[in-house]
C-alpha positions in Angstrom: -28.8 138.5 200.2 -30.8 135.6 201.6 -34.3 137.2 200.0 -32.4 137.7 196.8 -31.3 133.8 196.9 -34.8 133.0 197.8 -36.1 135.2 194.9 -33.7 133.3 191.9 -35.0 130.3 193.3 -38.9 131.0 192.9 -37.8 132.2 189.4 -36.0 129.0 188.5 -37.8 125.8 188.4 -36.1 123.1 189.7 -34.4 120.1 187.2 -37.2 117.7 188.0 -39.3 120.2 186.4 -37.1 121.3 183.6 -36.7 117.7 182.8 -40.2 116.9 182.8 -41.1 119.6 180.1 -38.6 118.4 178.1 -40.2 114.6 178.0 -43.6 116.3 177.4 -42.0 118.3 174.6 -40.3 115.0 173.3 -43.7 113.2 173.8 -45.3 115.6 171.1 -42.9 115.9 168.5 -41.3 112.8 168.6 -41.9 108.6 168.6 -40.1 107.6 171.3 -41.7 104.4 171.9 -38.8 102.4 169.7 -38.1 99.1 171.6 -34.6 97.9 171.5 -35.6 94.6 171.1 -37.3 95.6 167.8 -33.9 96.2 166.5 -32.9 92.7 168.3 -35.6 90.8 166.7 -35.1 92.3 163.5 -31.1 91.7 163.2 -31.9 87.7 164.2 -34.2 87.9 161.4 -31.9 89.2 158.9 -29.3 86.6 160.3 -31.2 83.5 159.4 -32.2 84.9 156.5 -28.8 85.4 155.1 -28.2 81.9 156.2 -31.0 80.4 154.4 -29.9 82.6 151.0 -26.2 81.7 151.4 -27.1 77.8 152.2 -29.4 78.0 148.8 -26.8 80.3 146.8 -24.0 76.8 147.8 -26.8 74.5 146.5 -26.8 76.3 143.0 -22.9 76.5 142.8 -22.9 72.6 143.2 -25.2 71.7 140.6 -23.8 74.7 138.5 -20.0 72.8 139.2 -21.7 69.4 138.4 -21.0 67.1 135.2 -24.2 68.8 133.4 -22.5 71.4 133.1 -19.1 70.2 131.7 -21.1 68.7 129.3 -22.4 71.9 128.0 -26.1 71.2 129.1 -26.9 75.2 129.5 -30.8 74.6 129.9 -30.4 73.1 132.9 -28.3 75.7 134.1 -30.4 78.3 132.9 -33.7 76.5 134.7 -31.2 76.3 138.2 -30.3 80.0 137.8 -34.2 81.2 137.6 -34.8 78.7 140.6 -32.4 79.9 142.3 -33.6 83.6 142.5 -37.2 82.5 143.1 -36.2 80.7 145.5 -33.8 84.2 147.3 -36.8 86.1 146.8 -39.2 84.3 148.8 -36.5 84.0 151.7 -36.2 87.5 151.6 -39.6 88.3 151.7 -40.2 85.5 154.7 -37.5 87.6 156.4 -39.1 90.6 155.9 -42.6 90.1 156.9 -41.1 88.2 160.4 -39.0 91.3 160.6 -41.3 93.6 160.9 -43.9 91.7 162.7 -41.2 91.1 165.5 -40.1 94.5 165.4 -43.7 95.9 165.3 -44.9 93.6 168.5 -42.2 94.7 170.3 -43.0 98.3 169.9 -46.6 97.5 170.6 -45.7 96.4 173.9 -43.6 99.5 174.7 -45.8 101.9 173.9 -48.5 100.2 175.7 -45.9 100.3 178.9 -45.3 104.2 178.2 -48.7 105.1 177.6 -48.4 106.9 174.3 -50.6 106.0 171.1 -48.7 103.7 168.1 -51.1 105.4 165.6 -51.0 109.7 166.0 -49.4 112.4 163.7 -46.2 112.0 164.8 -46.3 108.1 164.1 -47.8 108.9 160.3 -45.2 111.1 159.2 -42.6 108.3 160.9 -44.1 106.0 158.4 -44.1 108.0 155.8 -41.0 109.6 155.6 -40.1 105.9 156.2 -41.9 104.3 153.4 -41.3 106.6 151.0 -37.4 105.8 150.4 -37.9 102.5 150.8 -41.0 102.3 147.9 -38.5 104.4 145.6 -35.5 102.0 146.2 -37.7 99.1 145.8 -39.0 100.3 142.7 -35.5 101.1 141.4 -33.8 97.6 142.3 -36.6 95.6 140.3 -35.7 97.6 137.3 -32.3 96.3 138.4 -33.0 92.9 138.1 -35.0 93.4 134.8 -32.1 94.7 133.8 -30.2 91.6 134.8 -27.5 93.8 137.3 -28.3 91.6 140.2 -25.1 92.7 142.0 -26.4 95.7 142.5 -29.4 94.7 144.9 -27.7 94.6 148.3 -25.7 97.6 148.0 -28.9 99.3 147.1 -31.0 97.3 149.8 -28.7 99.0 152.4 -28.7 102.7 150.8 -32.0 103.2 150.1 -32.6 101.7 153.8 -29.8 103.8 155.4 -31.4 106.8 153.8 -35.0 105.9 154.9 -33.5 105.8 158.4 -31.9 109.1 158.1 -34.8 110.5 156.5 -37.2 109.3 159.8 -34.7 110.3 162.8 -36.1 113.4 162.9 -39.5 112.0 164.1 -38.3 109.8 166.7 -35.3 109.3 169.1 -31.6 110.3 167.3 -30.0 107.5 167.6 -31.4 105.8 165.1 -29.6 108.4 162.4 -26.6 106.7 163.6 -27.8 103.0 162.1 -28.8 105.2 158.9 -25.6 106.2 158.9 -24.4 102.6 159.5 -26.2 101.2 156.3 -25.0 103.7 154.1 -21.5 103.1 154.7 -21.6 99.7 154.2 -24.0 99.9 151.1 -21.3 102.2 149.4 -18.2 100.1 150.7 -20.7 97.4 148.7 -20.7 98.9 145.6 -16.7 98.5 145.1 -17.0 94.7 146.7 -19.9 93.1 144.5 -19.1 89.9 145.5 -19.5 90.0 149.1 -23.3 91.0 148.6 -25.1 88.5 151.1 -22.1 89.2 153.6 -23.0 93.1 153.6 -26.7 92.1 153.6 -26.1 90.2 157.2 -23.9 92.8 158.3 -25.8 95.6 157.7 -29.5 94.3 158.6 -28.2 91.6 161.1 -25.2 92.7 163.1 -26.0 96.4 162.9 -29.5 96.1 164.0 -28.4 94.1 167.4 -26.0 96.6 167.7 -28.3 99.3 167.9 -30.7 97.4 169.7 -28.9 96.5 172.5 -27.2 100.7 172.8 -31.3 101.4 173.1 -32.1 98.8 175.7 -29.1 99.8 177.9 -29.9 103.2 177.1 -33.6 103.6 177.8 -35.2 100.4 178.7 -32.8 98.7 181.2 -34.1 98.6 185.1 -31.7 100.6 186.9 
């Protein structure tokens, strides 16, 4: 009996060694250099953002509600109204490009710690299965706009977005599906509450994001 024991335990490796093939095995099919605080960063971003477009959106209502516009003086509406969306568009791409920088510097930093390589196979089909949504939804919400059915760009922001993330969890850790899944819900629930746009928007890029971003930290990056 005591040879036999001895026998099943030469034959099974021990848990330290089990768990260390699966890391390896994670470390070549999978990203797994996400930072939580990328998703921190990233949801402060969206934040301020969504305060700079609602503080600007309040600026148009009150020259929109203003005695030009009793008095039937449409031009200057008209000219406020094109303002107006330049102006949204350049606070969303500001919000973007900090986004992603903040998000990508963190990562950086991580993967430098862990020792694995930002720039691999792995990491390329990340990006693209990444990009790819993203491009097609961008494409789709411009025509949007052309088309004048501006309502219609922060539902879609958060679809096309929630599907991107869905679409890439398979190339790095799982619980990013879960935000995906996040995104979609509220992009839908969007779609039947047109009005509350910019609210969705910060929900959904903001408040999710540090959401998910603290779960990771706790989960993988705090000191024990």
């Amino acid at each position: 009996m005591f040879y036999k024991v001895l026998f099943m335990d030469s034959q099974h490796p021990p848990l330290e060694t089990l768990q260390d093939i699966k890391r390896i095995m994670e470390r070549s099919s999978r990203f797994i250099s996400l930072s939580g605080w990328s998703g921190i960063s990233a949801g402060v971003c969206a934040l301020l953002g969504a305060w700079a477009g609602h503080s600007r959106i309040a600026s148009y209502l009150q020259t929109v509600r203003g005695s030009s516009y009793y008095r039937g003086e449409t031009a200057t509406v008209s000219d406020s109204a094109t303002a107006l969306m330049q102006d949204l568009v350049i606070i969303a791409a500001i919000t973007f490009i900090t986004a992603f920088i903040s998000a990508f510097l963190f990562t950086w930093a991580r993967s430098r710690k862990n020792g694995t390589p930002l720039w691999d196979p792995i990491v390329q089909r990340l990006a693209w299965n990444t990009i790819l949504p993203m491009v097609i939804g961008g494409l789709v919400l411009v025509r949007a706009m052309q088309w004048g059915y501006f309502e219609l760009v922060a539902p879609g922001c958060l679809i096309f977005y929630g599907l991107a993330l869905v679409n890439a969890s398979k190339y790095t850790l799982g619980e990013i599906r879960y935000l995906g899944y996040g995104q979609l819900i509220l992009g839908i629930i969007n779609l039947w509450a047109i009005g509350g746009g910019l609210y969705f928007w910060a929900a959904g890029f903001g408040l999710l994001h540090i959401l998910y971003g603290v779960i990771m930290w706790w989960k993988y990056e705090r000191r024990p």
